[in-house]
N, C-alpha and C positions, 0 to 999 in steps of 0.2 A: 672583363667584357662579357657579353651576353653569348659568345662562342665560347668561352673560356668557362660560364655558370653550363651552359649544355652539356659541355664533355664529361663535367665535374659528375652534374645530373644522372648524366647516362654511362658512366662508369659506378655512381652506384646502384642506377638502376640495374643494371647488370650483374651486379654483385649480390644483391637480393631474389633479383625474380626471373633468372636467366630462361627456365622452363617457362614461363609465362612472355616473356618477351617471344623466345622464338615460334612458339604457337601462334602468337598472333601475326609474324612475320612468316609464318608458313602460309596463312590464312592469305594473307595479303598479296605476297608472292612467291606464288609455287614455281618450285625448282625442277629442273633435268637433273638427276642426279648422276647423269653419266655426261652432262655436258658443264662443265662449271662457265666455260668461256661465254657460252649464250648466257647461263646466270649470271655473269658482270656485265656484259651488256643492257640484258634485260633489266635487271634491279639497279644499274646504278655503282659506280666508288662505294659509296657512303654508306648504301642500303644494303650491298654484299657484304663490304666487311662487318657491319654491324651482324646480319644473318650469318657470317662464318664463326663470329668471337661466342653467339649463343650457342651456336651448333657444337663449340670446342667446347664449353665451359658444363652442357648439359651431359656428351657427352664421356666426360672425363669427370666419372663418381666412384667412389670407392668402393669397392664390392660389398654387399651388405652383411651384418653382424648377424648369427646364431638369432639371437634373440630377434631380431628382425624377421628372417628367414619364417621362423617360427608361428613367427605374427600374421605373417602375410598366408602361409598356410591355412592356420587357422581361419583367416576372414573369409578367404575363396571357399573351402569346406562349408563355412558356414551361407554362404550364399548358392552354393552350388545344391544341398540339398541332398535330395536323392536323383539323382540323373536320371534320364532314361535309357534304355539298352541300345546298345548300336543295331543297326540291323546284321545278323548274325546269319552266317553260311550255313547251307545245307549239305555242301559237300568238303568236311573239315578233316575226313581222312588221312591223316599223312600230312608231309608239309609241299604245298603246293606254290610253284612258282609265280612271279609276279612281276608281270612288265608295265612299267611304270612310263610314257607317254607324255612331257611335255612340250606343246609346240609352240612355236613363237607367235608371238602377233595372233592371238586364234578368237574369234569372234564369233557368234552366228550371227552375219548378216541382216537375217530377215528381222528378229527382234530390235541388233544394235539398232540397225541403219533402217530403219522403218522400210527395206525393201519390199512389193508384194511378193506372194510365192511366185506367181510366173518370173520373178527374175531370180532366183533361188541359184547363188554361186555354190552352194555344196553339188558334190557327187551324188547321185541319186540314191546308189545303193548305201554311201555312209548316211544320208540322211533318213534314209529307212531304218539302217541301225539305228543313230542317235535316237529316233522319234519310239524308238521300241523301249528304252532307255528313259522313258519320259520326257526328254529334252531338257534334261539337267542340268545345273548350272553350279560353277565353281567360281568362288570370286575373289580376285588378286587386290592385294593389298596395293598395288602398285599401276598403272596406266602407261601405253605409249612408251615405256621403258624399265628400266630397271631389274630387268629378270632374273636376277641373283637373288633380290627379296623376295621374288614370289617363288624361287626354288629351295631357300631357307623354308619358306613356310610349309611347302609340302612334304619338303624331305624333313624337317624338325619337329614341326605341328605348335609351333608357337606364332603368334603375333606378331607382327611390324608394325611398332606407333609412329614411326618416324622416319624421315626419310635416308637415312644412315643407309649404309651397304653393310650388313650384319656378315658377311663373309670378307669383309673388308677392314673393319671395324673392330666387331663384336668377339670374337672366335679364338679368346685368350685359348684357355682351357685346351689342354690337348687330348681328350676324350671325351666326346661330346653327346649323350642319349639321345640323339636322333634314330629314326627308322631304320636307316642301312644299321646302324650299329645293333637297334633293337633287334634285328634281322639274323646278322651275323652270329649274335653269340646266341641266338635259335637254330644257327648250322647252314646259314643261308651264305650263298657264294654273294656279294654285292660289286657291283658294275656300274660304274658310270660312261654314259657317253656322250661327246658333243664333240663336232667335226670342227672347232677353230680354235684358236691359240690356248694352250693349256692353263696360263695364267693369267686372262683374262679375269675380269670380279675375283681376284685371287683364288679360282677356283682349284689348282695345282695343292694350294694349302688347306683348303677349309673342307674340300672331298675326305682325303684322310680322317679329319680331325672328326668328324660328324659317323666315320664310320666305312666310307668305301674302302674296300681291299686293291678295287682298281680302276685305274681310270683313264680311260680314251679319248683323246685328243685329236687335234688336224695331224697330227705325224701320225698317225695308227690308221690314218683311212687313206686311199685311194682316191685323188682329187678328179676321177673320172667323169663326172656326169653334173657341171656346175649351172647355174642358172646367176648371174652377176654377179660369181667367185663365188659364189658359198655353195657349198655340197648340197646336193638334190636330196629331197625327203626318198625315194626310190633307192637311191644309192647308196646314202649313209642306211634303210635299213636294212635293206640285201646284204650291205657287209656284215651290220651285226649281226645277221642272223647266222651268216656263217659262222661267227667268229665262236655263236653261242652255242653251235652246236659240237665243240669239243670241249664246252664247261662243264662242270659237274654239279647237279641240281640237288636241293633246290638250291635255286637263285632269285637276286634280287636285279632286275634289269632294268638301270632308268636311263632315257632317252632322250638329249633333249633336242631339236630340231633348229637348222635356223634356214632354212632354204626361203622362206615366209617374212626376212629381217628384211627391214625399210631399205633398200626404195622398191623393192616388190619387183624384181628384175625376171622375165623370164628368158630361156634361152630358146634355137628355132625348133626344139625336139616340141618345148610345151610351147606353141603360140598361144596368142592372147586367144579365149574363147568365152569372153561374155561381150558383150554390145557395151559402147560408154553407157555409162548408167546417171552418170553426173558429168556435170565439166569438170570437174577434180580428177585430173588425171592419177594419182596416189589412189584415191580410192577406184578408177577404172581399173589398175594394174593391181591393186590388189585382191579384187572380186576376181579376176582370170587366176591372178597362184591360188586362194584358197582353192579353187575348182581341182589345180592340180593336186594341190595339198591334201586334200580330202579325198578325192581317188587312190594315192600313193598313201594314205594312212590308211582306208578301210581295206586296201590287199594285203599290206602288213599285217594287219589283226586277223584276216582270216589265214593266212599261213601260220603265224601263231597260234592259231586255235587248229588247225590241221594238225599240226606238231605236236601240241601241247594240251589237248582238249578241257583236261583241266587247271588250266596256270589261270593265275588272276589277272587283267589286263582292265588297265588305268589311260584312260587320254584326257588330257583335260588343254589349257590355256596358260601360258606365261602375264601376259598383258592384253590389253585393246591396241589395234596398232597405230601405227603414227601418221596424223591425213594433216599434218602441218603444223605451225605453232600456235599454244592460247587454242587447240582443241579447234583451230578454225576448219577442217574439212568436216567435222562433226556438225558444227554449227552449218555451213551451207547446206547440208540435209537436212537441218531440222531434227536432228538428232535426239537433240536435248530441247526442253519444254521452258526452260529459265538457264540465265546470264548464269560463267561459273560461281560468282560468289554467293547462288543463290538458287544453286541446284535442290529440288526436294526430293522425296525417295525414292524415285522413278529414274530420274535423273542419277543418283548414284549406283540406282544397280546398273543400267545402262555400262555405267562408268566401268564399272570394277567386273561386271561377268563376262568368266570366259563357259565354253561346251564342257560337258562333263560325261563322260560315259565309261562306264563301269561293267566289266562284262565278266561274269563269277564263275567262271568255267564253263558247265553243260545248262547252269540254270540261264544264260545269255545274259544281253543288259539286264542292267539293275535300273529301279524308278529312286532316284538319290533325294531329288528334289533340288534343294538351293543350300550350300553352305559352303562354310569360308575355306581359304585353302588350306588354311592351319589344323581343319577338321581331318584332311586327308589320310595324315598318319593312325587318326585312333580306327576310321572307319576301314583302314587296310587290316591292323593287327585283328580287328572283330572278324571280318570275311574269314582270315584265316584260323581263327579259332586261337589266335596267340595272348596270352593275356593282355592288357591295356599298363602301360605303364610311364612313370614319371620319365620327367616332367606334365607329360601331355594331360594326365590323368588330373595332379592337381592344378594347373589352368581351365580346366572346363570352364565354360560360362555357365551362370546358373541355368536351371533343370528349364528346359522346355525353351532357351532363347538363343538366339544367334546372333555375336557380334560380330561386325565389320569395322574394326580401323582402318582409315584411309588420310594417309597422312597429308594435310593442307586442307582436308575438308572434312565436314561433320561424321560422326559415327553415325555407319548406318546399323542397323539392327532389324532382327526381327523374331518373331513370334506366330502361336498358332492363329492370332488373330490379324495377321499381318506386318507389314514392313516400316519402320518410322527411322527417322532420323533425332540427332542429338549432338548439340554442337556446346550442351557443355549441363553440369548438373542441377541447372536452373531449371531447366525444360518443364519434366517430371520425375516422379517420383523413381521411376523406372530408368532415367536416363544419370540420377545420383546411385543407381543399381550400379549403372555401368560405367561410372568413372571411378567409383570405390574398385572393381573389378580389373579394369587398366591399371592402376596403382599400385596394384598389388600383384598383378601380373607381371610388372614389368623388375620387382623386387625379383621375384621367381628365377625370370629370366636372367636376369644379369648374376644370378649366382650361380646358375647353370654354366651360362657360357664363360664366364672372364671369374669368376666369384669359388667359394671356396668347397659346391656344389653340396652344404649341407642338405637342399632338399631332397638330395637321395639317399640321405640316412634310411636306417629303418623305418624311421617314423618321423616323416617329416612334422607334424604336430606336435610330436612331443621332443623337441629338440634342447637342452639346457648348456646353458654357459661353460 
């Protein structure tokens, strides 16, 4: 029967082009990958499972061979050229501490949300920081959810092609060259914290493995000061700072916040204090937390920097937050310029940027510019004067370019000429740059994390059978 030729079909289409099916099934319909039940809904019997048997079949690969490892080295080196230098501290004396700042849902409003300044939901004083800071921008591989992926990227400094939970997943390996670990075996105390369930995104398991010594949970904190169950940015950082001040420096302090996690609840300490801005009540209740949010992050940084005058301090953004489904509180703003299957690069950076502010001890903000959060680990080790090292080192994108994968939609990129998009190596000539670059990144990666970690031999280019 003609049901019976389909199965047939698409069992061996599956069996051929499993990577190519589920790309174009990402394209088509983008997933919550912290909600599978809405994706059956959403997609359909037929179209989930189809979407799960790729997602199983792509990733479940064998970790890659020496001689592969080798290859893929060699081709990134050879594209990558001569880099250019990070920008590089002025005050690299010693080894100097470093509070690392992720917060949930963190946006600047006025760029996302085409707000004008008169409605401007930040703190005044943090956005006189920020803007000192250049108003910088970090951008999540990930949207509206998933912040395990986009804390892999900053605490690893690798890429997410896909929409997998890489702490979930990926994190065979039980020593893993991320940051904390690069940190540690530099003599650095490393600290993780987040005030809710410990093994949530498997984060109880994949902390260790990457490198923290320790890691704080909802049993470690004081549920004292909540705003709709989740611990207050004020409170979870008053505790750690106490907690920090019997540790032994330097350290590695990362923080990640959730007081800011949907549905934007606040309690009667912070009432709502911006005016509806929209009928989208999600997006009114979220403009009032950021307000809180941003006052209780910039006292933290300056008590840090009271404390610590020279420590390094990192804030940036998990995701864009969540104003409903299919991006629809986005679209009632006008957010976006084009439909999502047909977003162009304006549209994607929208999408993927969160704040970025970088503050290098006495020299204050730094002016970063724009880049992805997988950049974060090499531009932390430069500040500190620490050498740069693999994995991060051989990933690079080549010299002078910035990639952004963003899984379900086109690669955005960019250069000193500016920002383009690439949805696959047709495009240009530049955009077969960057899918040779993905390919062989993704080799890297998978022997890193689950794989047999040849690229950190001595030499990873010259590696033999």
């Amino acid at each position: 029967s003609a049901l019976a030729l389909f199965a047939i079909a698409s069992g061996v289409a599956l069996g051929f082009y499993p990577s190519q099916i589920k790309a174009w099934l990402d394209m088509q319909y983008p997933t919550q990958i912290w909600n599978k039940g809405y994706n059956y809904l959403n997609q359909g019997a037929s179209v989930y499972t189809l979407h799960q048997t790729t997602r199983f079949l792509t990733d479940n690969i064998s970790p890659p061979t020496q001689i592969a490892v080798a290859h893929s080295a060699t081709v990134l080196a050879g594209l990558r050229g001569t880099s250019s230098p990070q920008n590089k501290s002025n005050n690299i004396s010693g080894k100097r501490s470093v509070h690392l700042v992720l917060v949930e849902s963190f946006i600047d409003p006025l760029t996302t949300l085409n707000l004008p300044k008169e409605k401007d939901p930040f703190y005044a004083p943090f956005r006189r920081l920020y803007q000192q800071g250049g108003s910088s921008v970090s951008l999540s591989p990930v949207y509206t959810g998933g912040t395990a992926n986009a804390e892999f990227e900053i605490l690893c400094g690798m890429p997410i092609m896909d929409g997998i939970i890489a702490f979930e997943n990926k994190l065979t390996n039980r020593e893993i060259p991320c940051l904390p670990r690069q940190l540690a075996q530099a003599g650095y105390r490393t600290i993780a914290s987040h005030p809710y369930k410990k093994n949530f995104w498997n984060r109880d398991s994949a902390y260790p493995r990457i490198g923290f010594d320790t890691y704080r949970h909802r049993a470690d904190f004081q549920q004292d000061d909540l705003n709709g169950g989740l611990l207050s940015d004020e409170s979870l950082f008053r505790q750690n700072r106490a907690y920090l001040k019997h540790v032994s420096k330097p350290l590695f302090d990362y923080t990640l916040t959730l007081s800011e996690h949907y549905p934007y609840t606040l309690n009667q300490k912070r009432k709502k204090t911006q005016p509806a801005t929209t009928d989208n009540n999600l997006v009114n209740r979220y403009l009032s937390t950021i307000y809180h949010s941003t006052r209780e992050i910039y006292a933290h940084i300056e008590a840090l920097r009271q404390a610590d005058p020279s420590s390094l301090i990192i804030v940036t953004g998990d995701h864009t937050p969540f104003f409903g489904p299919s991006l629809s509180g986005y679209r009632e703003l006008n957010a976006f310029g084009h439909s999502r299957n047909h977003f162009d690069k304006e549209d994607l950076l929208k999408l993927t940027s969160t704040p970025l502010l970088v503050i290098d001890g006495k020299r204050g903000p730094l002016a970063i510019g724009r880049i992805a959060h997988y950049e974060l680990p090499s531009l932390i080790l430069s500040l500190l004067g620490l050498p740069a090292q693999k994995p991060q080192t051989a990933i690079q994108p080549p010299s002078s370019l910035h990639i952004r994968p963003i899984p379900g939609y086109p690669v955005l990129a960019w250069d000193r000429d500016g920002a383009f998009k690439c949805t696959g190596d047709a495009d240009a000539p530049r955009c077969k740059t960057i899918v040779l670059w993905q390919r062989n990144v993704e080799v890297l990666m998978q022997d890193t994390l689950s794989g047999k970690q040849y690229l950190l031999s001595r030499n990873a280019t010259d590696i033999t059978p």
